[in-house]
Every structure is written in C-alpha cells, then in structure tokens.
N, C-alpha and C positions, 0 to 999 in steps of 0.2 A: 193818739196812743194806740190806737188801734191797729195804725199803720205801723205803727214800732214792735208789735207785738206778731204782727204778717211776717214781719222781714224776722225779726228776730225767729217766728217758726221754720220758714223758709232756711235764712240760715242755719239752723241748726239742722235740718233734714238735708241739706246739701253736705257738710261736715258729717252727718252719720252717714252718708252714702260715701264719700271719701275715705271714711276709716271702715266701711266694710269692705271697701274696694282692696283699701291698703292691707286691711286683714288677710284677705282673700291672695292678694300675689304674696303676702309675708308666709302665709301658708304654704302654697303651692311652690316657693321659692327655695327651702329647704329638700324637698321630697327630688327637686332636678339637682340640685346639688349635692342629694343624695346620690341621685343614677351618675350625674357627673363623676365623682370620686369613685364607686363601683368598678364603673368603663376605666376609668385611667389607671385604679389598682389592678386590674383586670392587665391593662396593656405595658402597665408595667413591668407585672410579674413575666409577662411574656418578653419583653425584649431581654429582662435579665437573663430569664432562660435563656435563649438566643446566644447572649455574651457569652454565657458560660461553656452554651456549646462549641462555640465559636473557638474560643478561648482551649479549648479541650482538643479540637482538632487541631489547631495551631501549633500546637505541642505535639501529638502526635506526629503531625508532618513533618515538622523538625528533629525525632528523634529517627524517623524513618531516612530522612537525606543524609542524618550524621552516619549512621549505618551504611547508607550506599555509600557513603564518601570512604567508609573503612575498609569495603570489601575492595574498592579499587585497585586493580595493579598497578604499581609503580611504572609501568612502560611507558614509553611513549608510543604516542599512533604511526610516526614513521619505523620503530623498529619490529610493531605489531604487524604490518603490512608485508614486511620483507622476509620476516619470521614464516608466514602463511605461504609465501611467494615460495620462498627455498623451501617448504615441506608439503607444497604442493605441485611442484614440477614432476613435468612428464606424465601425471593422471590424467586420467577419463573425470566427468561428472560423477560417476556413481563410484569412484574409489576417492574421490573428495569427499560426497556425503558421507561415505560410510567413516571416515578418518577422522571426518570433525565429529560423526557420533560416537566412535570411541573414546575419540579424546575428552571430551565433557564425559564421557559416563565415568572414564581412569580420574576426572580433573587434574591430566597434564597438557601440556603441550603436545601442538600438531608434531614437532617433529618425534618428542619421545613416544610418542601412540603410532609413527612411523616407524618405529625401532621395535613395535611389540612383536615378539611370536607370533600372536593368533591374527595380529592385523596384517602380517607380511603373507604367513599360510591362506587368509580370506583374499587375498591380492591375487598371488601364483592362482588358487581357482579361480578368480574373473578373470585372468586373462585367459585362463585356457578354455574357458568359457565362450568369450568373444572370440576369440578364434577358430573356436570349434563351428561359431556361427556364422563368421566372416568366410567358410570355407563352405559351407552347406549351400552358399546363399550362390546361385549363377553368374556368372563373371557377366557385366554390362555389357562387354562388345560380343560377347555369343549372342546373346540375346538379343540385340539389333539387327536387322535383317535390311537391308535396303529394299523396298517394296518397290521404288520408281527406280527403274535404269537408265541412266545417262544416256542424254539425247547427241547426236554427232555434234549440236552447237555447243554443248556445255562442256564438251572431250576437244574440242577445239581449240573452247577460250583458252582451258585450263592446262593447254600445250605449250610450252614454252619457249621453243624454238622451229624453226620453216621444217627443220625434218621431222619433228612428233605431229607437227602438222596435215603433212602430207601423208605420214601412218593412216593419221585419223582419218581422212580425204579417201586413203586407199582401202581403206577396213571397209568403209559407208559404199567405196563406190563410185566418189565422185570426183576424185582426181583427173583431169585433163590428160596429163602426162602418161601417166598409168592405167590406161582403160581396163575393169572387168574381166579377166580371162573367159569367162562363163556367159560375158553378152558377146553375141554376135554380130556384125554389124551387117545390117541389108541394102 
C-alpha cells in the first residue's frame, strides 16, 4: 500500500506539474495573440490606406489623360509637319525661334503669327541686322594672304600645256632653248 500511495503521490505531482505548465503556455498564449492581432490590425490598416491612396491617384490620373486627350488637335502629324515646313521656309534659326514664340504666346498657327505686323516688322530688323553684320565682317579672301610662293615645280605641274611650260622653264631660267639674256656665257 505504501507503494500505491508513492505512485499515487508521484502521480499526482507529475499532473500538477503538467497543469501548471499548461497554465503557464494558456496564459502566455493569449498575451502573443494579443501582439499577433495588434501587428496585423496595425498592417492592415496600412495596406487599406495604401488602396485608398492608390485608388485616389488612379483617378486622378485618369481624369488628367481625359483632359490631355481634349486639349488635342484634331490634325494629323503628316499635315502638322508640312504646316511648319511652308511657314518656316526661307528662315534663319532665330526667325524660327522667334515665330514659334509668338505663335504660342498669340495660340495661333506658325503661319498666322507669320502674317503678324509686329512678327514681319521684328523680321525686316533681323535681317537688316545680319546684314549690317555680314558687311562689317572682312571678306575671306582679303584676308588670306599666301605666305608660301610657288616653287617653279609646283608652276610647272600646274601648267597645262608644253607652252606654259616652257613660260615657267623661261621665268626660272632654266629653259635650254631660251637661255637667260642677263647670264653670260664664259
């Protein structure tokens, strides 16, 4: 009996050790399940935000393309190019720029911003402008000077036929036929 009475205490201190154990994770069990639901309320609320922002620029973006798609001209790109083409002949670079800054600033067309008053009068002065400066400026072939003088080989090649030849041969000196008047012979 004694020995039934060992086990029996035995057992019974192994089962209280069991159910304090079990107490123990039943406790601690609720408190992570607490931080669990916390974090995930937590990450939820954040993706919703998210969506909504998401959701909010979505629309924004779309009401912005509908907008670009309104302001578009009906043109097409082949008649946009040829439009630009014929009211841009005959210009310099800086009566372009200046044409297509009028034109956006009037919001008409390259050609009717070519038809202005004040763009044809700003015209007539650049040209008399460039001109005034294309005139100031030294003609290129004044201003080149041949520093090297042709040698009798290079007045020779560039003779064309046996009598500029023989010019050249006579000028130098060295013609056979045509001796030097000015050497003498010893």
């Amino acid at each position: 009996m004694e020995e039934n009475t060992e086990e029996t205490t035995q057992q019974n201190s192994v089962e209280e050790s069991i159910e304090q154990t079990t107490q123990q994770e039943v406790r601690e069990t609720p408190s992570e399940k607490t931080e669990h639901t916390d974090t995930e309320k937590r990450a939820y609320a954040r993706m919703k935000t998210a969506e909504d922002e998401a959701k909010k620029a979505k629309a924004e973006l779309k009401k912005v393309q509908d907008e670009l798609a309104k302001a578009k001209l009906p043109i097409s790109d082949v008649d946009a190019i040829l439009e630009v083409q014929n009211a841009t002949s005959g210009m310099d670079s800086e009566e372009v720029v200046e044409l297509r800054l009028r034109a956006k600033a009037l919001g008409v067309s390259l050609s009717e911003a070519r038809q202005n008053k004040n763009y044809q009068l700003w015209q007539k002065g650049h040209k008399e402008e460039v001109e005034k400066a294309n005139s100031l400026k030294p003609n290129t072939n004044q201003g080149e000077v041949d520093t090297k003088p042709k040698g009798w080989q290079q007045e020779f090649a560039e003779a064309k036929t046996i009598e500029e030849q023989g010019k050249v041969l006579d000028k130098y000196g060295m013609n056979p036929l045509n001796p030097r008047r000015d050497f003498q012979t010893l």
